[in-house]
N, C-alpha and C positions, 0 to 999 in steps of 0.2 A: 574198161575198168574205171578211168579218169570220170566219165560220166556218168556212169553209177556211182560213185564218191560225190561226185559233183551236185546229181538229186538228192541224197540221202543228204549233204550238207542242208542244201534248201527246205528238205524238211526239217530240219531241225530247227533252223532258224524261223521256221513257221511256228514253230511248236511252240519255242520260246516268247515269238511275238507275244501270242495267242494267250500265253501266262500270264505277260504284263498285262496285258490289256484286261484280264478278269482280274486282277490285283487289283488294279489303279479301280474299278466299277464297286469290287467291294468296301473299298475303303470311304466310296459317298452310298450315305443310304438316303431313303426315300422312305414315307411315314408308313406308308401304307403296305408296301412290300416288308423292309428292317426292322423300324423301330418297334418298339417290344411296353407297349402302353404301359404294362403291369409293373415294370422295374425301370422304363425312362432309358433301355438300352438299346442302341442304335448296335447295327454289324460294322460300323467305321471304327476304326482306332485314334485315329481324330491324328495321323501324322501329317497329312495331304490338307489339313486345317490349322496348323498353327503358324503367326505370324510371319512373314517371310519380310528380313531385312531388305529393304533399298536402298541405292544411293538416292535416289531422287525422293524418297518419300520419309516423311517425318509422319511416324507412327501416332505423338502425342496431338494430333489434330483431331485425332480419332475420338468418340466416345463410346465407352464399354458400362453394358448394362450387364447386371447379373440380377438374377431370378433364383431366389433361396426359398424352394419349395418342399418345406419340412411338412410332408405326406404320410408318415405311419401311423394315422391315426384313424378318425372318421373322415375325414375331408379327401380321402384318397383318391373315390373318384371325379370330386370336382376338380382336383388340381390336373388329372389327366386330361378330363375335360380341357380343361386351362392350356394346355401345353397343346392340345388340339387344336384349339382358336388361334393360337398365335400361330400354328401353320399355315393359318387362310388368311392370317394378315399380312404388310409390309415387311420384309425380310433383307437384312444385309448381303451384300457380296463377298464371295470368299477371297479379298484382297485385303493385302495388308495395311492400305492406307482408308478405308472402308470402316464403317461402324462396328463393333459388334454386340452380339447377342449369345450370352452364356445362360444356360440355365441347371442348375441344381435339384436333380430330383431325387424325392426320396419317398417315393406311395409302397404303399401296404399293398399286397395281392389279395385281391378279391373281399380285402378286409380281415383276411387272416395276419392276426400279430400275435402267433406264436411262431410264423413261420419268419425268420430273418430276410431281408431283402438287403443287397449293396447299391449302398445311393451312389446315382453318380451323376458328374457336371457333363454337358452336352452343350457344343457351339452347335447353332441354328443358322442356317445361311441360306442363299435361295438357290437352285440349281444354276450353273455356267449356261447351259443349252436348253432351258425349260425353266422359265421364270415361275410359274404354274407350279412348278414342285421344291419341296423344301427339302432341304438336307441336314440332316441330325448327324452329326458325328460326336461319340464319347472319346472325350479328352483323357477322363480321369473313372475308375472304378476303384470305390472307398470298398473297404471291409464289412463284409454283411451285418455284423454287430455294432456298427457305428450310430454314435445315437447322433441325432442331425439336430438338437436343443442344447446341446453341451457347447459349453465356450469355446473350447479346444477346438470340434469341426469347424464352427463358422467362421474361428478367426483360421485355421489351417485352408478352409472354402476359398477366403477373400486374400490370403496369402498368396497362394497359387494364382489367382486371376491378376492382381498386381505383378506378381514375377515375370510372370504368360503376356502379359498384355499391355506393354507400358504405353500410358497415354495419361493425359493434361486432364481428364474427366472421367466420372465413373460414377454409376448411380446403381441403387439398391430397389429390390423390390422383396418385402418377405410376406410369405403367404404361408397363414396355418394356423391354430388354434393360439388364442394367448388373450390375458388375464391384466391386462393393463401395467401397473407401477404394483401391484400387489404383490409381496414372496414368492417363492415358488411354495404351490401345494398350497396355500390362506384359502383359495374355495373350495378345497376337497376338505380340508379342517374344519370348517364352518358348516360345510352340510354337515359331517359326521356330527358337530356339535348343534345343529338343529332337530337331527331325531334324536339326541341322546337330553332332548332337553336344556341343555347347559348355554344358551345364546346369550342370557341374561348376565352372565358369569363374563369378567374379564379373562377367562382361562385362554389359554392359547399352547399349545404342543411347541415347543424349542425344535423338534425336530421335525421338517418338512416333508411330509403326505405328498403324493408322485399327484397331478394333477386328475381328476375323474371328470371326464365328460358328463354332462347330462343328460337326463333323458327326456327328450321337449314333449309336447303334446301332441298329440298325434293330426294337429290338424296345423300344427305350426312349419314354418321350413327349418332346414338345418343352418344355425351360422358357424362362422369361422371363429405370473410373469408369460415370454414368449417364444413360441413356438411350442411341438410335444411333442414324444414320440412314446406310442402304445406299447407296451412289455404285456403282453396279456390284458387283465382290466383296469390295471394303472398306465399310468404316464410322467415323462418327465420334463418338467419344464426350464426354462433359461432366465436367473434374476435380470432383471432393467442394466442394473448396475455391470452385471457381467457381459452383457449382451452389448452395452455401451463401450467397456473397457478392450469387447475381442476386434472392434474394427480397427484393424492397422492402416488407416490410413483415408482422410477428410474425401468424402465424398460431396459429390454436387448435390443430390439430394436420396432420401428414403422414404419410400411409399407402402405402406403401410396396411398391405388387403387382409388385415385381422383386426380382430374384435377388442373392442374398449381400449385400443390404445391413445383416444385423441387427448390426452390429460398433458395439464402444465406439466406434471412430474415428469411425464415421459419427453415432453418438448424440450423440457430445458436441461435431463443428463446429457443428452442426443446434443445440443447448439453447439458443442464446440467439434462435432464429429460429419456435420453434414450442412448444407446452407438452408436448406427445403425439406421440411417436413410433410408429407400428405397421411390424416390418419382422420379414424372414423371415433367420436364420441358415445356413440352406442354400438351394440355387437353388428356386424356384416354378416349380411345373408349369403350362404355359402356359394352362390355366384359368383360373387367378389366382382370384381374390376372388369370393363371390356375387353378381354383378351386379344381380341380382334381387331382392335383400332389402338389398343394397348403403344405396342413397336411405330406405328406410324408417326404418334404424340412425340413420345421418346429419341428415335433415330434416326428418322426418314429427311428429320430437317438439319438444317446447320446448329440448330439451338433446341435440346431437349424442352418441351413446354407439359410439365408436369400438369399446371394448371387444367389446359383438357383434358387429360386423363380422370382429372378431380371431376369436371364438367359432364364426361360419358358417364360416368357410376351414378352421380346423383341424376340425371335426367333421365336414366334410365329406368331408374326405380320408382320415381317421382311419378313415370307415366305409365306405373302398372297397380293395377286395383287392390281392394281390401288388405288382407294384412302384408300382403308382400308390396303395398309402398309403403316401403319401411326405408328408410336411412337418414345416416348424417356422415357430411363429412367438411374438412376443413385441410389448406394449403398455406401452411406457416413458415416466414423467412425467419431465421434461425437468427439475424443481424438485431430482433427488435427485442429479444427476449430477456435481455440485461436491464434495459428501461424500465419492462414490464416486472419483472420481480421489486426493483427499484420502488416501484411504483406501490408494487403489492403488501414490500416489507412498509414503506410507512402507514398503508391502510391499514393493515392486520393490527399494529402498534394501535395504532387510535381505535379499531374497534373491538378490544379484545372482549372485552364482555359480553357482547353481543355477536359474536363469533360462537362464545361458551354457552350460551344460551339460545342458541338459533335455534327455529323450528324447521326441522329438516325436511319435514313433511309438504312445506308452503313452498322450497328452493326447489327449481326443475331437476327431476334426476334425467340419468338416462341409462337405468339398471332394471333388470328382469331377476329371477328368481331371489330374491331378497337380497342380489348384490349391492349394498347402500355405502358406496364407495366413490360414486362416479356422480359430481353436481356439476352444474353449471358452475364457473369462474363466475362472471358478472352477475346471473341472481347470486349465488353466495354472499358479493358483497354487498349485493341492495340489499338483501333480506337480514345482513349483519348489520343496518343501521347507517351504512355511510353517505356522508356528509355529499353535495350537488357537486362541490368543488374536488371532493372524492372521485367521485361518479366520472367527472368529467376527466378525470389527470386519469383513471381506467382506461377512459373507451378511447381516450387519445392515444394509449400504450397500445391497448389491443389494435387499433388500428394500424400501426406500425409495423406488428407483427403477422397479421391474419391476412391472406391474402385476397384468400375466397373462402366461402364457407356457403353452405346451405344444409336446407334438413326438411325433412316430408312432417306434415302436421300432428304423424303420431308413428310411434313403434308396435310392428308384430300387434295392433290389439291392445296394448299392457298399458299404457301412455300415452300423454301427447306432450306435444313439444311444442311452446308458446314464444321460448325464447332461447336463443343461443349464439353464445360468444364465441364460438369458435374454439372453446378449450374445457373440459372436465377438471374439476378438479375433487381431493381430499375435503371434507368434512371432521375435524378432529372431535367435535362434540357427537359425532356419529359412528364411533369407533374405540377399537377397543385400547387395551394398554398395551396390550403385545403390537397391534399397527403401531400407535404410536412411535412406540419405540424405535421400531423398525422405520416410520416416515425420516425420523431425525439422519437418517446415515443417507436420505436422498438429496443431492444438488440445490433443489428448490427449495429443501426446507432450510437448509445452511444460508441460502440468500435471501430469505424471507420469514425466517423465524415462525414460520406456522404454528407447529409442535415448538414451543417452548421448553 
């Protein structure tokens, strides 16, 4: 009888083994077996991943990257894509004194946006026993309704990752549809006020139109205020100002793999919220950024180097043909940007009439479908008249602040590009009253008096 109790016990303690051991396997998934492309949902719970106290380790050595992948719109499946390439690149260790790597997804199924999707954040680590494979585990699963361009989520996003992760550094990347320093909803207005005729008219709606995608040409590629999320054939987008005020807390830097954000206006709300800026002058082509060599730039080393990251995008595109070498982009230290407005508020003073007067047509843009919002900084101010000694106390400032820049000899076909400073800016004699208006409550125009 003893022996028979005695087996039956050892079974059971097999049984039990047998349990944990399939618990502790589900809780790491693997891309290819788990993860769930279409909603960015791993089978981990992400408990067997979050930070684990040491004595001996000081967590703030660490540096934590987050990936804020506002995907409910057209861009769904390049960011999938995106979230694929970083699998086959350099990937952290699941320890606590180790880099990490968070990413925020939020793609549309199959392109269906009536169908709800819940975004959710995922740490990316590499396997313990098979460097070769990567491990997704979900931390966090938001509410299917959640819109991923509302202030509320990004600042509740980067709330969590701060509380979760404490460490001495911390770097952004946002990827997704967005409209530079402009309102939310100013280019779904302006089309609607293009067929309706009315362009000529200072008119402008008080109340802001959900953002509309375009529809490009059929032989063009797709590119990427900021972020959107699709509600059927609208969308919603995120002001500058509020997008600025949801970051709780100074980041090392923000890189930028969406369209027309490389504007002074947008560099200088952002200076007092991050050190490093990296952002494109004209739109990105929905590839966006090296996914793949992306992590390696960022956290493979002792010292995140943005800079190459800037260096893979533009040579990348640089060395592919007709209209798809297309780009610009630019890597700004956020330390030079008080000189630079400094610099800027006494030009504008000395050349106001010729600012009012500018031919906007002769200043480089770097805008497609009638967007006439985004010039050059530096021709702006040649072409405003200013003085050598002007010019010079400029390119002195901009050098201070630009770190790297470059750009392909022309965009998509539409343009070319002859000359560039490293930053976009406003044209107020190229604009309407309602801009205006709206420029006076930005940062840069308070230190620079642009819009008077």
């Amino acid at each position: 009888m003893q022996a028979i109790l005695f087996e039956m016990k050892k079974l059971q303690y097999t049984i039990i083994a047998i349990c944990c051991l399939i618990s502790a396997a589900a809780c790491s998934s693997y891309l290819e077996e788990d993860f769930r492309p279409d909603t960015g949902i791993s089978n981990g719970n992400g408990n067997n991943l979050r930070p684990i106290p040491g004595k001996d380790i000081n967590e703030k050595e660490r540096h934590v990257l987050t990936m804020y992948l506002a995907g409910f719109n057209s861009l769904y499946g390049y960011l999938k894509a995106d979230i694929e390439d970083i699998t086959q690149g350099w990937l952290p260790r699941n320890s606590p004194n180790d880099n990490v790597l968070l990413i925020y997804s939020h793609l549309a199924e199959k392109g269906n946006y009536n169908k709800p999707v819940s975004p959710v954040l995922i740490r990316v680590t590499r396997d313990e026993y098979d460097e070769s494979k990567p491990v997704l585990d979900t931390l966090v699963v938001y509410d299917k309704n959640t819109i991923s361009s509302s202030p509320e989520q990004f600042n509740a996003v980067l709330s969590y990752v701060k509380e979760s992760f404490d460490a001495d550094h911390y770097g952004l990347i946002i990827s997704s549809h967005s409209t530079g320093y402009l309102p939310a909803g100013y280019t779904s207005n302006t089309k609607a006020m293009m067929y309706s005729g009315r362009m000529n008219t200072d008119y402008y709606s008080s109340v802001a139109v959900p953002y509309t995608e375009f529809t490009r040409d059929s032989y063009s590629p797709e590119v990427k205020s900021i972020c959107s999320d699709r509600e059927g054939s609208i969308s919603h987008e995120m002001e500058l100002t509020d997008f600025a005020e949801s970051i709780p807390f100074k980041l090392d830097y923000i890189l930028f793999d969406t369209c027309l954000m490389g504007g002074i206006e947008v560099a200088y709300e952002l200076k007092d919220k991050c050190d490093l800026i990296a952002f494109s002058q004209t739109e990105i082509l929905a590839e966006g950024f090296n996914y793949k060599t992306l992590t390696s730039h960022l956290l493979e080393n002792e010292e995140p180097a943005p800079i190459e990251v800037c260096k893979d995008y533009f040579e990348y595109y640089d060395a592919q043909t007709g209209i798809e070498r297309s780009a610009t982009i630019s890597l700004i230290d956020c330390n030079g940007l008080d000189k630079l407005a400094k610099t800027c508020k006494e030009i504008f003073a000395n050349n106001r009439k010729g600012l009012d007067t500018i031919n906007c047509n002769s200043v480089q843009g770097y805008y497609d479908h009638g967007w006439h919002w985004f010039y050059d900084l530096e021709d702006t101010v040649v072409k405003a008249g200013a003085s050598e000694t002007e010019l010079n106390a400029l390119r002195e400032a901009l050098d201070d602040c630009v770190i790297y820049k470059a750009h392909t000899p022309s965009f998509l076909g539409k343009f070319r590009i002859t000359t560039h400073s490293g930053f976009s800016m406003f044209i107020p004699a190229n604009g309407s009253a309602y801009l205006k208006e709206f420029y006076k409550s930005l940062k840069w125009n308070e230190a620079t008096s642009l819009v008077d």
